[in-house]
C-alpha positions as CSV (number, residue, x, y, z in Angstrom):
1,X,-25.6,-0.3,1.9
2,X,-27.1,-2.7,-0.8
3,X,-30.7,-2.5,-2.5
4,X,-32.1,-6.2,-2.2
5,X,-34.9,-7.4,-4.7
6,X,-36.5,-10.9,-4.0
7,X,-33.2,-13.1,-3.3
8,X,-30.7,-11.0,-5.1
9,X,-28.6,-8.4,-3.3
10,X,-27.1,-6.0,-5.6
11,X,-25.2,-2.9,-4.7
12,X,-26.4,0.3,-5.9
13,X,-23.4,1.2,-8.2
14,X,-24.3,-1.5,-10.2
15,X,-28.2,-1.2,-10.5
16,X,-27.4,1.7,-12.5
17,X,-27.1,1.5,-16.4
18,X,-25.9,-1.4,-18.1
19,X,-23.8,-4.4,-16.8
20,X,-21.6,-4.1,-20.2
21,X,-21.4,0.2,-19.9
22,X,-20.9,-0.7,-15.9
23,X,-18.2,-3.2,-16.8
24,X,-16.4,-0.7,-19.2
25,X,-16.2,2.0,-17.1
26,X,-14.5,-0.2,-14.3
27,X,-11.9,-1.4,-16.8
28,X,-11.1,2.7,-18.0
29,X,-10.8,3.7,-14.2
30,X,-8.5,0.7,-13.6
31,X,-6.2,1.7,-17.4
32,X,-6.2,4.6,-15.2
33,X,-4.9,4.2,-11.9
34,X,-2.5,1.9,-13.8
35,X,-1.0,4.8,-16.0
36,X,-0.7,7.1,-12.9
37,X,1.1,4.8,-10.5
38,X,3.9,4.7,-13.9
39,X,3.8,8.2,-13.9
40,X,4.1,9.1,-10.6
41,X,6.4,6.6,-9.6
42,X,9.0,8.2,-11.9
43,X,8.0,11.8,-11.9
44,X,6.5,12.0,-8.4
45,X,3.4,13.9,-7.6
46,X,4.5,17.5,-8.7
47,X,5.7,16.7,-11.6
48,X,4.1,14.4,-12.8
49,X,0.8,15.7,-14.6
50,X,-2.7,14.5,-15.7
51,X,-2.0,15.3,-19.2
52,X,0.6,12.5,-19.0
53,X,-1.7,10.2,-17.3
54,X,-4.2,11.0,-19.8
55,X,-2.2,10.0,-22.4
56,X,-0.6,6.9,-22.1
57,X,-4.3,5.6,-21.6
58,X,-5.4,7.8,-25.2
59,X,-7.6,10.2,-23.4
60,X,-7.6,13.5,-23.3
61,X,-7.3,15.4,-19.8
62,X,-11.4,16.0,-19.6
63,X,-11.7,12.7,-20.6
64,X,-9.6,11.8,-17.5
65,X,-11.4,14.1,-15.0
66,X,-15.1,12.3,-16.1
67,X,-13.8,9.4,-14.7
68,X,-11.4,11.2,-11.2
69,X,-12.5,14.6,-10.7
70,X,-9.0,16.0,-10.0
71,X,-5.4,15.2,-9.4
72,X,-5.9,14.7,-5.5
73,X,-8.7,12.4,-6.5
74,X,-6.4,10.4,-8.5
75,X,-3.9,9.8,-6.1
76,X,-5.8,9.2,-3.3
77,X,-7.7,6.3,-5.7
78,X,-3.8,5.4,-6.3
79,X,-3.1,5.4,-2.4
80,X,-6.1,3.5,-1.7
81,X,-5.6,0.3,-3.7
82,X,-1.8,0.1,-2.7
83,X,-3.3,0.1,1.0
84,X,-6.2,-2.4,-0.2
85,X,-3.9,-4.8,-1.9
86,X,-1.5,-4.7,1.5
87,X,-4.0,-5.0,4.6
88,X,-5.9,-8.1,2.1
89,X,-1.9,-9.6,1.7
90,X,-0.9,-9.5,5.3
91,X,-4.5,-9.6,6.6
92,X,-3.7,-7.6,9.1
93,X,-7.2,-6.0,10.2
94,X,-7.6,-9.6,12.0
95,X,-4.5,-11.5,12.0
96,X,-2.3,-10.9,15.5
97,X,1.2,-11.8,17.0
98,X,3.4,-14.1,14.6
99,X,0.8,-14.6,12.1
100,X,0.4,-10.6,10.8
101,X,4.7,-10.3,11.1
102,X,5.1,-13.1,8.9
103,X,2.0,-10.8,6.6
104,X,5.0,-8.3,6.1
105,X,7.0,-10.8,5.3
106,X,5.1,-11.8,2.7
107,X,3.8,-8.5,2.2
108,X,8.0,-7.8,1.0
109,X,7.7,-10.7,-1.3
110,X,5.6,-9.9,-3.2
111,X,6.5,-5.7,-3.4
112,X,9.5,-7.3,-5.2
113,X,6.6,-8.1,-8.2
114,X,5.5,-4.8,-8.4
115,X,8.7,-2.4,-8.7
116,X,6.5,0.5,-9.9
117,X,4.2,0.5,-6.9
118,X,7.8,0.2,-4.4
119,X,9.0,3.4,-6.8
120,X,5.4,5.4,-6.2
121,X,5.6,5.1,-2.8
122,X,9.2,6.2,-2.1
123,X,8.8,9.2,-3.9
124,X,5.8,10.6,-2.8
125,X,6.4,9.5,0.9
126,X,9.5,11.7,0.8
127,X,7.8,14.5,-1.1
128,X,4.4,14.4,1.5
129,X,7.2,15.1,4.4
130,X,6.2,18.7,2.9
131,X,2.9,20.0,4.7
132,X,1.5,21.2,1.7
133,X,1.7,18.4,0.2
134,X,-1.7,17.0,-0.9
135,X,-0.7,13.2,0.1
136,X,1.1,14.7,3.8
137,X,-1.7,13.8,6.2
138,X,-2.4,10.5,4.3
139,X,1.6,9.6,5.2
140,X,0.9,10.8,9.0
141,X,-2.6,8.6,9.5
142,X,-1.0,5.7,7.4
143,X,2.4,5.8,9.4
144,X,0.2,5.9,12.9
145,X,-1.9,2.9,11.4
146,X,0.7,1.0,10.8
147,X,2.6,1.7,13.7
148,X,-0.1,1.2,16.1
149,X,-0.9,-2.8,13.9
150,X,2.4,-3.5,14.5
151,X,3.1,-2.3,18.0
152,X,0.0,-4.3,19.1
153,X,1.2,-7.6,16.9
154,X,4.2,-7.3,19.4
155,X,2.8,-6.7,22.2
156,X,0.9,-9.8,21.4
157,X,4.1,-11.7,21.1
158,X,5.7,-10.3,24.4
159,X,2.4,-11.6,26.1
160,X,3.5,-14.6,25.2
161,X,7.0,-14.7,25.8
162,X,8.0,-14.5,21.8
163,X,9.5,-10.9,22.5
164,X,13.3,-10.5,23.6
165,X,13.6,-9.5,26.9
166,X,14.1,-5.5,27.3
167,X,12.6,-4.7,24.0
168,X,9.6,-2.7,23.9
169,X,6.9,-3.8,21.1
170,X,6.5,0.1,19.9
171,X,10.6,0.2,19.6
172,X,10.1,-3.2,17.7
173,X,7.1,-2.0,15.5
174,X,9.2,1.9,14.8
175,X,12.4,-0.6,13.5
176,X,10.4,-3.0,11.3
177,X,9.0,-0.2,9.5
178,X,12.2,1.8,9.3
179,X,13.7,-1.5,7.9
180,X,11.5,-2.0,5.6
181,X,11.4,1.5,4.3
182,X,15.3,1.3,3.9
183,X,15.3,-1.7,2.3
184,X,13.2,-0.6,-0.4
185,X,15.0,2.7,-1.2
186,X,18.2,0.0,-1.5
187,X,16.1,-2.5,-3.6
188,X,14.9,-0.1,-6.2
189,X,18.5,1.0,-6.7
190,X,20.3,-2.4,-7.0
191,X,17.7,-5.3,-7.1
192,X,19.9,-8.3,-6.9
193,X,21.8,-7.0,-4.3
194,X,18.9,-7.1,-1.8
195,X,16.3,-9.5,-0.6
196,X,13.7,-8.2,1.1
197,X,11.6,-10.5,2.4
198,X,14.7,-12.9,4.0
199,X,16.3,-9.9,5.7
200,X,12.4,-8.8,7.2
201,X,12.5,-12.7,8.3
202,X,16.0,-12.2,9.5
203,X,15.0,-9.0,11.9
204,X,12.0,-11.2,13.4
205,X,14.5,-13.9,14.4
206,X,16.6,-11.7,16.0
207,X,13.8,-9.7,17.7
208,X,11.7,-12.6,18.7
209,X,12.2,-16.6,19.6
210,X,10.0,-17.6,16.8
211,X,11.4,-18.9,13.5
212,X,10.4,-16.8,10.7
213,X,11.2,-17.6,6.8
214,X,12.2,-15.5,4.0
């Protein structure tokens, strides 16, 4: 919902209080989210505290809640933009068939910029297998999403006659992401000795007829 005055359409978050107090704020949430995917990518989620978050950005921990109300908040903020910055990489809320697969191939590419954000999600995907974790239904619904994207991305392909024969698409979709998963654990331990996106690009040749890159 936007507020619209003459010509102009601004949204609401911004008609209140200055541009320049506006502006700062932003920038602070961002230092943020920044310090807590360094701290819980190598501490993971339990052990890894606000007080730390809090200080590599010089705040203390109320400083830190005025701007995330609580450690949940923060990670789920932290969640969030990981899951913004991959469905805008790989487009996949409108890209289908061959075009969203080669989105994870790119999508590996460029996971191997951002080591930190690889290292976050490892660890708290293996801690949220717990139920009480605060992240485990986030895991579940993301894993279903994902699943369900790329199961239809092959189906697309099998309408088409891209798919192997005798493969189903929700077999193929289950494998890419347990591929992928793997091949991060293995990357974050020995960088050089893995390449992400050319093995993804190597499983979509084998899987389907079409000629993906690395």
């Amino acid at each position: 919902m936007t507020q619209t005055t003459g010509d102009t359409t601004v949204p609401p978050s911004r008609r209140s209080g200055p541009r320049g107090a506006y502006a700062k704020t932003e920038a602070r949430r961002a230092e943020i989210l920044k310090a807590a995917f360094e701290v819980f990518a190598v501490s993971g989620y339990r052990s890894g505290s606000l007080k730390d978050v809090a200080e590599k950005v010089g705040l203390s921990q109320a400083g830190l809640l005025h701007h995330f109300a609580s450690k949940e908040a923060l990670l789920e903020s932290v969640l969030t933009l990981r899951d913004e910055e991959s469905v805008a990489l790989t487009n996949s809320l409108s890209a289908r068939g061959a075009e969203l697969l080669g989105g994870m191939v790119d999508l590996a590419r460029y996971n191997t910029t951002v080591p930190g954000l690889v290292a976050l999600y490892c660890v708290l995907s293996a801690e949220a297998t717990a139920e009480e974790h605060p992240a485990h239904q986030y895991f579940k619904n993301r894993y279903n999403w994902t699943r369900a994207t790329l199961t239809r991305a092959f189906s697309d392909m099998d309408d088409l006659g891209q798919l192997r024969a005798g493969l189903p698409p929700g077999a193929a979709a289950r494998q890419l992401i347990a591929l992928m998963d793997g091949l991060q654990v293995q990357w974050l331990l020995d960088n050089d000795s893995v390449d992400m996106p050319a093995e993804i690009a190597a499983f979509l040749r084998v899987v389907t007829t079409e000629d993906f890159r690395g």
